[in-house]
mmCIF file as gemmi writes it, N, C-alpha and C atoms, coordinates in Angstrom:
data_model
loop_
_atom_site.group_PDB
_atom_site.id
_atom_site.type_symbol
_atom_site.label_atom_id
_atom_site.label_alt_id
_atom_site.label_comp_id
_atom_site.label_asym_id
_atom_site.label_entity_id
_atom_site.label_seq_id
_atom_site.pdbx_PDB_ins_code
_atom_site.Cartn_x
_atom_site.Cartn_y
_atom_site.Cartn_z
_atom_site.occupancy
_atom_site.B_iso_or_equiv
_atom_site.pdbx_formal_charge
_atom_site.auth_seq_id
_atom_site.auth_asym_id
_atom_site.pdbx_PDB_model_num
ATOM 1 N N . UNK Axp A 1 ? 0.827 -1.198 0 1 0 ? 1 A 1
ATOM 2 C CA . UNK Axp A 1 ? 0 0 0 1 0 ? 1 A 1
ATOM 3 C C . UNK Axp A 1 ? 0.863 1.25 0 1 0 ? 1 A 1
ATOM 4 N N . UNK Axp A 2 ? 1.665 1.214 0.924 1 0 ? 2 A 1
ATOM 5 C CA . UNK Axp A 2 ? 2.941 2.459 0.726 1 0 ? 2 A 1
ATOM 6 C C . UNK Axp A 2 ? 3.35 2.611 -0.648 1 0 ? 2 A 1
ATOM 7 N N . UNK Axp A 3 ? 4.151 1.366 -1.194 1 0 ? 3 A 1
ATOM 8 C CA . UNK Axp A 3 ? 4.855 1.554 -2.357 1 0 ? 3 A 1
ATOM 9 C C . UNK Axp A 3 ? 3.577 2.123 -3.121 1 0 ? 3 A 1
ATOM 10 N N . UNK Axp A 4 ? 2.366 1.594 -3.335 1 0 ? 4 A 1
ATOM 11 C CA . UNK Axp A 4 ? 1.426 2.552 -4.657 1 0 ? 4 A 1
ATOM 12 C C . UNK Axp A 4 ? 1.351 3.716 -4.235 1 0 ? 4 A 1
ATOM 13 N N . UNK Axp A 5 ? 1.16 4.086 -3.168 1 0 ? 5 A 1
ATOM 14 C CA . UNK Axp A 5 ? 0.753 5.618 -2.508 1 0 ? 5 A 1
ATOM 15 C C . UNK Axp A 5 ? 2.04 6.661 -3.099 1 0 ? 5 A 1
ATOM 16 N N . UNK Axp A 6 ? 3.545 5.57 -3.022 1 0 ? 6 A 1
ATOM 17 C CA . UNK Axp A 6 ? 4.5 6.467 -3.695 1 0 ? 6 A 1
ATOM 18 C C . UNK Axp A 6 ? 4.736 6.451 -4.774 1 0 ? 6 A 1
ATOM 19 N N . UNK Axp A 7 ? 4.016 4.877 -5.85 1 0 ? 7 A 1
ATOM 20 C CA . UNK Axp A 7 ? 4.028 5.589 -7.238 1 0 ? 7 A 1
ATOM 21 C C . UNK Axp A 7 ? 3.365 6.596 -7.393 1 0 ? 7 A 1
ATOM 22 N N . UNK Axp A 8 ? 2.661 6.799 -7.29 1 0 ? 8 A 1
ATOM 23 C CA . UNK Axp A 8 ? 1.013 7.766 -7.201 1 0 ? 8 A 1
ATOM 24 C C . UNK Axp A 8 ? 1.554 8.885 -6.893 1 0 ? 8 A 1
ATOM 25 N N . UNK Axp A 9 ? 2.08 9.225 -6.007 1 0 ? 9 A 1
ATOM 26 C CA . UNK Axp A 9 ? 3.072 10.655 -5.43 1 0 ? 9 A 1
ATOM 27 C C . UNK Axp A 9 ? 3.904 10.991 -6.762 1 0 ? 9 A 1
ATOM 28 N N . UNK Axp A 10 ? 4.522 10.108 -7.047 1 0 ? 10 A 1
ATOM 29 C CA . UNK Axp A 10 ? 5.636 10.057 -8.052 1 0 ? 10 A 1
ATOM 30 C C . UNK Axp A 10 ? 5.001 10.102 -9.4 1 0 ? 10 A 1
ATOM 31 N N . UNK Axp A 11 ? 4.387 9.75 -9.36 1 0 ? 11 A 1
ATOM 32 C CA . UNK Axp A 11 ? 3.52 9.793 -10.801 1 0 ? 11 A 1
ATOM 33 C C . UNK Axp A 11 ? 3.073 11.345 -10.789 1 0 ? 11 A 1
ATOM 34 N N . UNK Axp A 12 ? 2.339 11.735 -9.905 1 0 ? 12 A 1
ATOM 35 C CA . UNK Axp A 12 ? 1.587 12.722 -9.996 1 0 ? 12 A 1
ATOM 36 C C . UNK Axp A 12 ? 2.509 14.165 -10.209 1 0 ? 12 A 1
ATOM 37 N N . UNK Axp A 13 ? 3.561 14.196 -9.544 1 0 ? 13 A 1
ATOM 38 C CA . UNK Axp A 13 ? 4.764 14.883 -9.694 1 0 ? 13 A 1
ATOM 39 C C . UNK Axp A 13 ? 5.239 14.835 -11.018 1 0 ? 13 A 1
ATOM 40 N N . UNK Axp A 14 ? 5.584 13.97 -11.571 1 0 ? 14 A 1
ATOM 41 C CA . UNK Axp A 14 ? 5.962 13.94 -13.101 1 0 ? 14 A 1
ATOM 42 C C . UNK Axp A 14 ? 5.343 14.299 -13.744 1 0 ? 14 A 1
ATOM 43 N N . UNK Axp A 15 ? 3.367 14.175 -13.991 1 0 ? 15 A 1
ATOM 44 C CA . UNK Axp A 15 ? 2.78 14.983 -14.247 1 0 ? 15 A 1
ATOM 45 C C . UNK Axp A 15 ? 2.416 16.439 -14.167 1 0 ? 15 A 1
ATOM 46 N N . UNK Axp A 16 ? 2.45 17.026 -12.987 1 0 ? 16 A 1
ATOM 47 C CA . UNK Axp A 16 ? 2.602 18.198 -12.755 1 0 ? 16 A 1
ATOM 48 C C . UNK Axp A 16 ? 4.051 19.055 -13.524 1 0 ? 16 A 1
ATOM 49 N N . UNK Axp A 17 ? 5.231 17.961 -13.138 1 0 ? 17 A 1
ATOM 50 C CA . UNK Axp A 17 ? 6.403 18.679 -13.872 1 0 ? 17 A 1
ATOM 51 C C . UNK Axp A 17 ? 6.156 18.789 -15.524 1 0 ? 17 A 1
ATOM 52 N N . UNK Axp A 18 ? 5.269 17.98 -15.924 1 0 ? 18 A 1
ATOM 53 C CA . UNK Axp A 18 ? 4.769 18.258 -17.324 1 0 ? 18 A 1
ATOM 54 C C . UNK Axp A 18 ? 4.158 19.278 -18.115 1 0 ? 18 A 1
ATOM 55 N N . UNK Axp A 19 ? 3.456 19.428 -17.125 1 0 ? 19 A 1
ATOM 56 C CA . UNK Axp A 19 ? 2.512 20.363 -16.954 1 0 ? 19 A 1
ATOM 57 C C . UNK Axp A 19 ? 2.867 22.116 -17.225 1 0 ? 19 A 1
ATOM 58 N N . UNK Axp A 20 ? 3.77 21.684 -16.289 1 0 ? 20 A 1
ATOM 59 C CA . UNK Axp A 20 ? 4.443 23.097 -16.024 1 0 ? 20 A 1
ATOM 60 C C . UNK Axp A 20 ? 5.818 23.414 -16.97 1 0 ? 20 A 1
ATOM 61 N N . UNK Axp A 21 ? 6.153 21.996 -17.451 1 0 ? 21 A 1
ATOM 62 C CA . UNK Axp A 21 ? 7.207 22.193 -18.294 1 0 ? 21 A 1
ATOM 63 C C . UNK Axp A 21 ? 6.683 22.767 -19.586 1 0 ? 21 A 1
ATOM 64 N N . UNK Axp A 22 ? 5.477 22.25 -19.974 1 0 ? 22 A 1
ATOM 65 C CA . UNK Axp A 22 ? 4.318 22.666 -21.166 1 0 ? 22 A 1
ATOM 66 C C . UNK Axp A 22 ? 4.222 23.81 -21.521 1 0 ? 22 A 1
ATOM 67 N N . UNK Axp A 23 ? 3.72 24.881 -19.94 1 0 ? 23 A 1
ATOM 68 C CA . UNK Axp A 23 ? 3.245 26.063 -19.478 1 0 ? 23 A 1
ATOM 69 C C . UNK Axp A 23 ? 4.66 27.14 -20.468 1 0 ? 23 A 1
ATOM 70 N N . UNK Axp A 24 ? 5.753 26.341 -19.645 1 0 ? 24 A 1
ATOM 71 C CA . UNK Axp A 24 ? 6.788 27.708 -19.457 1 0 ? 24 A 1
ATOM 72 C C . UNK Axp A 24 ? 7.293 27.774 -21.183 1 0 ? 24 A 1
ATOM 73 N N . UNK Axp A 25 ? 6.822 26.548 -21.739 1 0 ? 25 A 1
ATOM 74 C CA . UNK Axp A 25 ? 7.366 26.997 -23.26 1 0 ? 25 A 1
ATOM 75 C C . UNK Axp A 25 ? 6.138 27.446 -24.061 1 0 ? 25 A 1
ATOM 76 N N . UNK Axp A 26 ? 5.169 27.713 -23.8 1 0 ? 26 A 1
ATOM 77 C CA . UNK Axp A 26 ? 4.295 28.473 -24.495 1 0 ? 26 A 1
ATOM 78 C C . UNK Axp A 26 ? 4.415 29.655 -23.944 1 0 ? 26 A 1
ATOM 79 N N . UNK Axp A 27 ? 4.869 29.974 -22.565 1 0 ? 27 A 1
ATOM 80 C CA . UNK Axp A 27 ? 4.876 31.35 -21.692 1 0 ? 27 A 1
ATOM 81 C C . UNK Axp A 27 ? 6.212 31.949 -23.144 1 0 ? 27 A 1
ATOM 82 N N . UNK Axp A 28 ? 7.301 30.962 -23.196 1 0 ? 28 A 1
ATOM 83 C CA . UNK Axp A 28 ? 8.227 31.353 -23.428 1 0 ? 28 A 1
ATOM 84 C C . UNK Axp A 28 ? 8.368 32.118 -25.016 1 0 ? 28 A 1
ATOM 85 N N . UNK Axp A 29 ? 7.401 30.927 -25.604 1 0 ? 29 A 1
ATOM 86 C CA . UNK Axp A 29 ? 7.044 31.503 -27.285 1 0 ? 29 A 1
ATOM 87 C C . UNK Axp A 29 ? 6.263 32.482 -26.865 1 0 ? 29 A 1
ATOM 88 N N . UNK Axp A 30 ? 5.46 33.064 -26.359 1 0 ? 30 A 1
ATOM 89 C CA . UNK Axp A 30 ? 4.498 34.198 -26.425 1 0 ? 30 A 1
ATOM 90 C C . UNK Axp A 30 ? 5.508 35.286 -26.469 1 0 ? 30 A 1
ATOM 91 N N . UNK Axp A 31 ? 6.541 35.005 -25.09 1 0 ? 31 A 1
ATOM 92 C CA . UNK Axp A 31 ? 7.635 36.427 -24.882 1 0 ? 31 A 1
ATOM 93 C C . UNK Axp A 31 ? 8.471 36.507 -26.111 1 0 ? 31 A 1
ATOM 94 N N . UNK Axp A 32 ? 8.633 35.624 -26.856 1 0 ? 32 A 1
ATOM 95 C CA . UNK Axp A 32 ? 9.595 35.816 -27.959 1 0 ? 32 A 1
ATOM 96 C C . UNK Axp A 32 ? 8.139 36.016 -29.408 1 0 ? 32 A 1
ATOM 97 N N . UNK Axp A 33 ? 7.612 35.833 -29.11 1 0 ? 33 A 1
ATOM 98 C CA . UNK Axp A 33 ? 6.755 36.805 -30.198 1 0 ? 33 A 1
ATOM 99 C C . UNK Axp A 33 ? 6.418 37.816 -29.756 1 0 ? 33 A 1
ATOM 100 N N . UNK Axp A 34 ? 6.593 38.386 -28.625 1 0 ? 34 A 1
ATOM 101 C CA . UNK Axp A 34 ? 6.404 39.902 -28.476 1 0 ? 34 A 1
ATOM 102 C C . UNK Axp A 34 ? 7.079 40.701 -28.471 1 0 ? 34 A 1
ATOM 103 N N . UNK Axp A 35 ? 8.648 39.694 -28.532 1 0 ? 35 A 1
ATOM 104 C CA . UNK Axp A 35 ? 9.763 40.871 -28.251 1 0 ? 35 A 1
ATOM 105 C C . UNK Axp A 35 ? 9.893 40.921 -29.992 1 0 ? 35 A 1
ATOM 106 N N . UNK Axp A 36 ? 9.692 39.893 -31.079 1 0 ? 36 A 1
ATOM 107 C CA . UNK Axp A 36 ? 9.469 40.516 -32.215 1 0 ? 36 A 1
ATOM 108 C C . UNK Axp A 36 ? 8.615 41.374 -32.787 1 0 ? 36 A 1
ATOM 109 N N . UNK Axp A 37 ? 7.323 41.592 -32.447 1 0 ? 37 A 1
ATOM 110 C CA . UNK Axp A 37 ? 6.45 42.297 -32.509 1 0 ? 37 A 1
ATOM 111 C C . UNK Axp A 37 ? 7.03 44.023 -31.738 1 0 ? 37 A 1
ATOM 112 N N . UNK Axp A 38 ? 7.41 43.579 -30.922 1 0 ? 38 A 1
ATOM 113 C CA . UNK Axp A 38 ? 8.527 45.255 -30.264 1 0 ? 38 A 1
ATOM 114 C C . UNK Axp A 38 ? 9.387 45.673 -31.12 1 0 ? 38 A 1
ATOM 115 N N . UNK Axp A 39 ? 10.105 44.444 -31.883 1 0 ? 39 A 1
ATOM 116 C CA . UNK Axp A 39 ? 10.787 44.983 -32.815 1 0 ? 39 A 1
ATOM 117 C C . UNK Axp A 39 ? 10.832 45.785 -33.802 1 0 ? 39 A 1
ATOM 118 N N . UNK Axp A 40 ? 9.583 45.31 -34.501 1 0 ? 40 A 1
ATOM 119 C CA . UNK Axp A 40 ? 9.181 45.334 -36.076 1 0 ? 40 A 1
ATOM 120 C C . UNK Axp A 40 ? 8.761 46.924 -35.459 1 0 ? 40 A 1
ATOM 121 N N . UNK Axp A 41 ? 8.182 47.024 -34.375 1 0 ? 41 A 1
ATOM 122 C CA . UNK Axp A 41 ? 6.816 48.538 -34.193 1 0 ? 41 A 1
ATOM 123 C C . UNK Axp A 41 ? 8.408 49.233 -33.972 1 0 ? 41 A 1
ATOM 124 N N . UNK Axp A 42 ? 9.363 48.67 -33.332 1 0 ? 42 A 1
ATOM 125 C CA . UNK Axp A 42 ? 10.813 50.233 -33.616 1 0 ? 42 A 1
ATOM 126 C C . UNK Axp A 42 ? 11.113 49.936 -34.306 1 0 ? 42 A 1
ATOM 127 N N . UNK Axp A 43 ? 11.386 48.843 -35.631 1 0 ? 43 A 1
ATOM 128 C CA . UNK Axp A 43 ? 11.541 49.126 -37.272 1 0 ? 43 A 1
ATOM 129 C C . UNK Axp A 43 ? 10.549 50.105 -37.916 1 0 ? 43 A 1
ATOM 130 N N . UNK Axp A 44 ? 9.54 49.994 -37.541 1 0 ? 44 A 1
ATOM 131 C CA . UNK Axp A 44 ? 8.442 50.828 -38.036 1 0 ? 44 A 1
ATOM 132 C C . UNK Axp A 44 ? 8.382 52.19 -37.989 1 0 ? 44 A 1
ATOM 133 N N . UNK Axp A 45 ? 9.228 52.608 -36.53 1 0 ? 45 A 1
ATOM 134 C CA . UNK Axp A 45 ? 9.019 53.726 -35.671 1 0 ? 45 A 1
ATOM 135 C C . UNK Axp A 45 ? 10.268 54.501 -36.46 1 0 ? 45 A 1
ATOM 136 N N . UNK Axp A 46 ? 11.715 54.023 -36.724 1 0 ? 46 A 1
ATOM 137 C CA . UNK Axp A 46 ? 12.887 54.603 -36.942 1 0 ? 46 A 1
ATOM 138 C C . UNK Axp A 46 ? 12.355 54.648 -38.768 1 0 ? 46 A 1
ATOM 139 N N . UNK Axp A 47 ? 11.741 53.778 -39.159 1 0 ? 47 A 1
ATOM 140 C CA . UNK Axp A 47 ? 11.611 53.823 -41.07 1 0 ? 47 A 1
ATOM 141 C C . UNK Axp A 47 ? 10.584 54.94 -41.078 1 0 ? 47 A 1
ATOM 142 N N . UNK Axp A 48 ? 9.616 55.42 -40.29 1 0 ? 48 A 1
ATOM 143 C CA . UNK Axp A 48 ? 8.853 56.782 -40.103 1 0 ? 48 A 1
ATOM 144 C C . UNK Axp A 48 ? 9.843 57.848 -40.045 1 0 ? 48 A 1
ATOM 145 N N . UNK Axp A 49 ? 10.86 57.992 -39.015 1 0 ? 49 A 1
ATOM 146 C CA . UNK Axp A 49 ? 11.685 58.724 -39.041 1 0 ? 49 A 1
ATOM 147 C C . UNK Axp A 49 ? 12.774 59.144 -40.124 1 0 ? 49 A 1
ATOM 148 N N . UNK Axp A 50 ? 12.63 58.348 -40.678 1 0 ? 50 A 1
ATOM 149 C CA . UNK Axp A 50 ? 13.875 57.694 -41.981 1 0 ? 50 A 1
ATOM 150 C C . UNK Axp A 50 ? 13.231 58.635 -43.336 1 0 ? 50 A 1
ATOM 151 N N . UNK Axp A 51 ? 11.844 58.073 -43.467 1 0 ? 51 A 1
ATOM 152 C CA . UNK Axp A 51 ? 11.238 58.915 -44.353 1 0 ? 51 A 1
ATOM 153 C C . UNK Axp A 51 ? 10.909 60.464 -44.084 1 0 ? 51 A 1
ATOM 154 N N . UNK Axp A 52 ? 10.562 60.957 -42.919 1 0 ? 52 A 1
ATOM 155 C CA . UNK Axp A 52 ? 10.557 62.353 -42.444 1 0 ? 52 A 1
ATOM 156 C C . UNK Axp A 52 ? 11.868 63.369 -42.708 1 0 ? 52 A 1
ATOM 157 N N . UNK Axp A 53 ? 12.788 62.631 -42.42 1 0 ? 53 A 1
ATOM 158 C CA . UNK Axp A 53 ? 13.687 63.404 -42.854 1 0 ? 53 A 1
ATOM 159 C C . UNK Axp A 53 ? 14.304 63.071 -44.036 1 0 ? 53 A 1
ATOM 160 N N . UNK Axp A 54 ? 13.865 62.459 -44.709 1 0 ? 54 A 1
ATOM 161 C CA . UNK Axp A 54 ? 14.254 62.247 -46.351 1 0 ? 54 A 1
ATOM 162 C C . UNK Axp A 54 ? 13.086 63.359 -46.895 1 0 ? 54 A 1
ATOM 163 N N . UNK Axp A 55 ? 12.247 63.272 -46.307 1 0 ? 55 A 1
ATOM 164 C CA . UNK Axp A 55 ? 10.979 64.771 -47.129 1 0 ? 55 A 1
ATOM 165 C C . UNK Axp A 55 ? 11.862 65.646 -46.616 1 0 ? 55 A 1
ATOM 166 N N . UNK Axp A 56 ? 12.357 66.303 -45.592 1 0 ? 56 A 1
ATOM 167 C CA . UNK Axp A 56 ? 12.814 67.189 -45.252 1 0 ? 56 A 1
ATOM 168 C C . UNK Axp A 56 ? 13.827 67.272 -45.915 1 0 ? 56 A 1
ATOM 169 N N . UNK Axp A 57 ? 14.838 66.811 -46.181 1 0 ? 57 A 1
ATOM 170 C CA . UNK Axp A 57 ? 15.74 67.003 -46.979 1 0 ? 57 A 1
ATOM 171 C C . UNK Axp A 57 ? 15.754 66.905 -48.15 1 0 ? 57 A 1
ATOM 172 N N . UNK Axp A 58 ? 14.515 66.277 -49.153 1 0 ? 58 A 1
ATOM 173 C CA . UNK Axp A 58 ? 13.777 67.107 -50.175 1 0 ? 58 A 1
ATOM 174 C C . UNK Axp A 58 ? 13.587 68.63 -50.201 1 0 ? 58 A 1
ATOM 175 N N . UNK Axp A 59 ? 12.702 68.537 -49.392 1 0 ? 59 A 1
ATOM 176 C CA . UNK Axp A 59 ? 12.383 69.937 -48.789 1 0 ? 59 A 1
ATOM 177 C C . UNK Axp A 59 ? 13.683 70.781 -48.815 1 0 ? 59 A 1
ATOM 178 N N . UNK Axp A 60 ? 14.451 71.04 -48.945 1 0 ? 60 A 1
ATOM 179 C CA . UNK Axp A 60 ? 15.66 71.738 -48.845 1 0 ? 60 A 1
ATOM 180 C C . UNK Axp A 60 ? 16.673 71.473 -49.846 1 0 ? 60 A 1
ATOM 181 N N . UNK Axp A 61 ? 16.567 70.42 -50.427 1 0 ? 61 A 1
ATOM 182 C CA . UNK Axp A 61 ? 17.044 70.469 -51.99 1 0 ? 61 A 1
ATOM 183 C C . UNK Axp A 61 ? 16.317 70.886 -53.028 1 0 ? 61 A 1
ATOM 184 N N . UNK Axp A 62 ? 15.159 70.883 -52.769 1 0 ? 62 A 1
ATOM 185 C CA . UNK Axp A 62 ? 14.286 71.949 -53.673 1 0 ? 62 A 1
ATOM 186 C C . UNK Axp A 62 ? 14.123 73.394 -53.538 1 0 ? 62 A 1
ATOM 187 N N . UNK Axp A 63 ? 14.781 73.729 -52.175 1 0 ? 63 A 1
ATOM 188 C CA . UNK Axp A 63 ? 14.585 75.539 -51.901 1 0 ? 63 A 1
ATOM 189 C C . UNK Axp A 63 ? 16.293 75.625 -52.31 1 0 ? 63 A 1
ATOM 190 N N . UNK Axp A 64 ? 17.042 74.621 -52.171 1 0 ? 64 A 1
ATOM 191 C CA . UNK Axp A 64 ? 18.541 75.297 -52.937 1 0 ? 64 A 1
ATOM 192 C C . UNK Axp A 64 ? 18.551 75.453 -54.237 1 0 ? 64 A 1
ATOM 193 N N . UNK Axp A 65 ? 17.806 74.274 -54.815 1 0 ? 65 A 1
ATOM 194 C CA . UNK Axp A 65 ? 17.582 74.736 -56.416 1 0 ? 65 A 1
ATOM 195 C C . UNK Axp A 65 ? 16.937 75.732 -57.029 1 0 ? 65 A 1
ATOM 196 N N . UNK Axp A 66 ? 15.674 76.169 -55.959 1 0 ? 66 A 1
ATOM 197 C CA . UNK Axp A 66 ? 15.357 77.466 -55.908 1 0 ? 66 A 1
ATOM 198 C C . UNK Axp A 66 ? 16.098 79.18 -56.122 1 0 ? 66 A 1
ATOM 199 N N . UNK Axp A 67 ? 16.813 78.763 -55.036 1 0 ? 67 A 1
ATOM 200 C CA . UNK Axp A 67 ? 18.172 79.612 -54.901 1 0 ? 67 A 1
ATOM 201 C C . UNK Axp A 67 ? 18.871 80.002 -55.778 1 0 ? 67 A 1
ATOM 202 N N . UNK Axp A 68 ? 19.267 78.72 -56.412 1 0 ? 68 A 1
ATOM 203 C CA . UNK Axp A 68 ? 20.379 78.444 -57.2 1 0 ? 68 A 1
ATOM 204 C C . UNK Axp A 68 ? 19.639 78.922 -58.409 1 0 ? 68 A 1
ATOM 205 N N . UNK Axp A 69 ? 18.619 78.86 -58.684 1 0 ? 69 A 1
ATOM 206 C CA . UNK Axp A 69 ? 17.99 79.371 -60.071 1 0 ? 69 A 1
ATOM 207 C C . UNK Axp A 69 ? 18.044 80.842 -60.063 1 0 ? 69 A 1
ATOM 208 N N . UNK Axp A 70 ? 17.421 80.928 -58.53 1 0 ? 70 A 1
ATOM 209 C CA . UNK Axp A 70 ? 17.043 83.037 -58.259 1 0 ? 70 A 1
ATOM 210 C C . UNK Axp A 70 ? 18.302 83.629 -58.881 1 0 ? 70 A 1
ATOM 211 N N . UNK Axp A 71 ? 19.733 82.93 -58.17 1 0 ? 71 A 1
ATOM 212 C CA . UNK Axp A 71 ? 21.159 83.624 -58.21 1 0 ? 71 A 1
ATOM 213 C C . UNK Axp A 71 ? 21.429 83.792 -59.841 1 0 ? 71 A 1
ATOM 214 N N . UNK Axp A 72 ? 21.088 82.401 -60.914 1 0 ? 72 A 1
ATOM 215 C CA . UNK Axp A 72 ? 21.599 82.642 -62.199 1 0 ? 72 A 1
ATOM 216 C C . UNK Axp A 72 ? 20.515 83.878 -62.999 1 0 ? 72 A 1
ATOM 217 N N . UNK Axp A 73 ? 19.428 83.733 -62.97 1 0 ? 73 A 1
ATOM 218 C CA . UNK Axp A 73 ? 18.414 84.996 -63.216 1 0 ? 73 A 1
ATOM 219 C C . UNK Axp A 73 ? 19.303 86.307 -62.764 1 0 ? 73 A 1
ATOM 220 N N . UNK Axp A 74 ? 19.508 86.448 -61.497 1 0 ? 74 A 1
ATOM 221 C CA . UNK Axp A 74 ? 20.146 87.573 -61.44 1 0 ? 74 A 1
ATOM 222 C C . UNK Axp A 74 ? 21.611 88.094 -62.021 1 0 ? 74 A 1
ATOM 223 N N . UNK Axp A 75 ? 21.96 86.914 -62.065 1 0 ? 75 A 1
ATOM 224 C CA . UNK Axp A 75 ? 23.561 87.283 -63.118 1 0 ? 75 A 1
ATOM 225 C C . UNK Axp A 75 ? 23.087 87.885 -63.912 1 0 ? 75 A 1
């Protein structure tokens, strides 16, 4: 009667360690799809930035050519 009471203990433990071994790798894929998902939104965040100042610096190669036109007119 002991010895089943301690498969049973022992059993039930291995199950539980299953259990929980199960848990922590789906815990674990969730955190690693979110830390890609963090990623991509600051790929997203710096390629916003990337393009802002590429207009802007449109923006200012078109007022030098501006310039640069006003100056030959006035020659």
């Amino acid at each position: 009667m002991k010895e089943n009471n301690i498969k049973n203990l022992k059993y039930e433990i291995i199950k539980k360690h299953e259990k929980l071994f199960v848990k922590r790798l789906e815990l674990e894929s969730e955190a690693n799809r979110l830390m890609l998902e963090i990623n991509l939104l600051d790929a997203q965040h710096t390629l916003d930035k990337v393009n802002q100042l590429n207009r802007q610096i449109d923006d200012i190669i078109s007022e030098m050519d501006y310039l640069k036109q006003a100056l030959e007119t006035i020659k």
